[in-house]
BAFI-3210 file (N, C-alpha, C; in Angstrom, 3 decimals, decimal comma, padded with zeros to 6 digits):
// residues 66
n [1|2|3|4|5|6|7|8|9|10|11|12|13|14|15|16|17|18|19|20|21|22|23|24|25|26|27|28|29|30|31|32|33|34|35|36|37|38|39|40|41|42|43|44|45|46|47|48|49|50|51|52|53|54|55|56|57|58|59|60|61|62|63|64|65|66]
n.u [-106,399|-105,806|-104,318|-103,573|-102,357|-100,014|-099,478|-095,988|-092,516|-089,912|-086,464|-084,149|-080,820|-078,266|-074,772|-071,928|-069,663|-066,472|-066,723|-069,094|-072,071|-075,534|-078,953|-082,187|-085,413|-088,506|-092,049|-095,238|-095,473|-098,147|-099,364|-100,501|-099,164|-097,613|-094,253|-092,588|-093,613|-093,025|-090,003|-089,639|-090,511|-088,715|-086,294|-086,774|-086,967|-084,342|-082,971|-082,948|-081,957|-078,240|-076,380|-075,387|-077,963|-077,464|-078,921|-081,921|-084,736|-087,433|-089,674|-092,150|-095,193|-097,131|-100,010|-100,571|-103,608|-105,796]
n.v [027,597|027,149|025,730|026,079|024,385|025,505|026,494|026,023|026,073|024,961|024,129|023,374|023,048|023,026|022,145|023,557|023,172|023,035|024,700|025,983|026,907|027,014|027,794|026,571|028,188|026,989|027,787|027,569|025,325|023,057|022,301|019,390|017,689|014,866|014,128|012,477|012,616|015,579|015,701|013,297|015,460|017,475|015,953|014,936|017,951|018,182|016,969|018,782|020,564|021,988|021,334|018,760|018,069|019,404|019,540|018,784|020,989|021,350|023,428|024,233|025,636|027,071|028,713|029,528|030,379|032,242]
n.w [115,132|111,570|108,782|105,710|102,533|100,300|096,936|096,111|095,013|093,247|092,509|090,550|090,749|088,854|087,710|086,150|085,858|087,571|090,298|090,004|089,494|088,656|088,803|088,367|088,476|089,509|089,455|091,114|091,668|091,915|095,138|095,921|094,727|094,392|095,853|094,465|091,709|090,888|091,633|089,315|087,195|087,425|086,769|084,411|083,408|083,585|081,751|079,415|079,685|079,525|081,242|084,315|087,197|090,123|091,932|093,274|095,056|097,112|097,710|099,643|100,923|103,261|104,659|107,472|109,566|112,319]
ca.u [-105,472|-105,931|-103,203|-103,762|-101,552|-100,205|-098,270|-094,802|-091,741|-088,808|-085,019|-083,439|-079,610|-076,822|-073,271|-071,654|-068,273|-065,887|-067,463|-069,503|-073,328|-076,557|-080,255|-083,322|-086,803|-090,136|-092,523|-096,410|-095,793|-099,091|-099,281|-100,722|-098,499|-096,432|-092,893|-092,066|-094,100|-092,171|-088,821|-089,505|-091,046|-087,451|-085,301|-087,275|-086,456|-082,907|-082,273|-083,141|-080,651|-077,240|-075,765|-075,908|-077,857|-076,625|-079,536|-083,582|-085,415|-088,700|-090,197|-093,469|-095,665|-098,559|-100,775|-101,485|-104,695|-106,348]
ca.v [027,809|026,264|025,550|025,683|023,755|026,577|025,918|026,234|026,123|023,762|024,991|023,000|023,600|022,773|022,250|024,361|023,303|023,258|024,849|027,081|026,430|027,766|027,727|027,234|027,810|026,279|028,737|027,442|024,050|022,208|021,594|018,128|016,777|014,058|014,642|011,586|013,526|016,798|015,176|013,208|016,468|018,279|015,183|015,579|019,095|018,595|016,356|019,350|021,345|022,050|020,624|017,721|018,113|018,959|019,172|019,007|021,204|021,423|024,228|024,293|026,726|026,735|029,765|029,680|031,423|032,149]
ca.w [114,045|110,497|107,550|104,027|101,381|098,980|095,808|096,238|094,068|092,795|092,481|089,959|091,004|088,152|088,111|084,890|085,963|088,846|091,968|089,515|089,445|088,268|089,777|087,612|089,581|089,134|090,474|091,350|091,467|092,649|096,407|095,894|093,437|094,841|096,041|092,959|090,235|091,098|090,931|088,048|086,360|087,806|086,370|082,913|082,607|083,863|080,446|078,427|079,654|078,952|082,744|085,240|087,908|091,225|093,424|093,331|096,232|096,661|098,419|099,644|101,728|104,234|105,373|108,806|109,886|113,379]
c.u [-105,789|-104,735|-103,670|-102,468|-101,276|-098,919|-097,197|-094,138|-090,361|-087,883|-084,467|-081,661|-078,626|-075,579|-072,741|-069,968|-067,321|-066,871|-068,602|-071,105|-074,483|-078,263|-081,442|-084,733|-088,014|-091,475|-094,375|-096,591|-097,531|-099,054|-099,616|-100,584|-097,833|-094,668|-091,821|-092,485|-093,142|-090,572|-088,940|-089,865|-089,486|-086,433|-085,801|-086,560|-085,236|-082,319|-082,388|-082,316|-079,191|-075,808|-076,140|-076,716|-077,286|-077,497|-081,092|-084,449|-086,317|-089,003|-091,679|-093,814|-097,414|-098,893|-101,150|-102,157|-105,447|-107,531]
c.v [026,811|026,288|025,162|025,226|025,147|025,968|026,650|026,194|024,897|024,722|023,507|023,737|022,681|022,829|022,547|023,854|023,514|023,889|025,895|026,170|027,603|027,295|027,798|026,873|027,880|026,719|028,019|026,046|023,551|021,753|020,407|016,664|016,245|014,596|013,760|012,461|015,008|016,268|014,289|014,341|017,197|017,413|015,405|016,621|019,331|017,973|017,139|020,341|021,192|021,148|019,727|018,664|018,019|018,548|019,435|019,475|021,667|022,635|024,642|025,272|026,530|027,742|029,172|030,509|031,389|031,654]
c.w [112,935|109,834|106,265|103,180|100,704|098,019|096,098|094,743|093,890|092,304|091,965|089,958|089,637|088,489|086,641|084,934|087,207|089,751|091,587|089,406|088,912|088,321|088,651|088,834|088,824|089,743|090,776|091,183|092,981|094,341|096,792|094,887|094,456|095,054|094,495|092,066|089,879|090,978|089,527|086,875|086,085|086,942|084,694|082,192|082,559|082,758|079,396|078,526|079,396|080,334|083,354|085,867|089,182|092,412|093,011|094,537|096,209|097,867|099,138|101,162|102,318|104,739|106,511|109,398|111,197|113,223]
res [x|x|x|x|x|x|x|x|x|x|x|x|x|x|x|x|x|x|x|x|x|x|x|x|x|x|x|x|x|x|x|x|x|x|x|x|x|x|x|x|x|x|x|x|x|x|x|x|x|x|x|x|x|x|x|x|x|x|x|x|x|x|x|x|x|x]
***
């Protein structure tokens, strides 16, 4: 069995207000970017928006092949 690295994604979660929220996603992020570079990239873009952040999750993905 092998595993390849594949680029994943980032889910920038907001908070709009009471229990109300809203999801932005980061689709092909780099698989050998740092877990720091990717949150500071995520905290970056979260000052250009209109909401706090509520949550930064990183998603990442691995092919496994016989």
């Amino acid at each position: 069995m092998t595993s390849v690295e594949q680029n994943g994604n980032v889910v920038i979660k907001l908070t709009t207000g009471g229990d109300a929220t809203v999801s932005v996603s980061l689709s092909n992020v780099n698989a050998t970017a740092t877990d720091q570079a990717v949150y500071d990239t995520a905290v970056g873009l979260g000052e250009l928006l209109d909401y706090p952040i509520a949550s930064i999750t990183r998603n990442q993905k691995t092919l496994l092949t016989a």
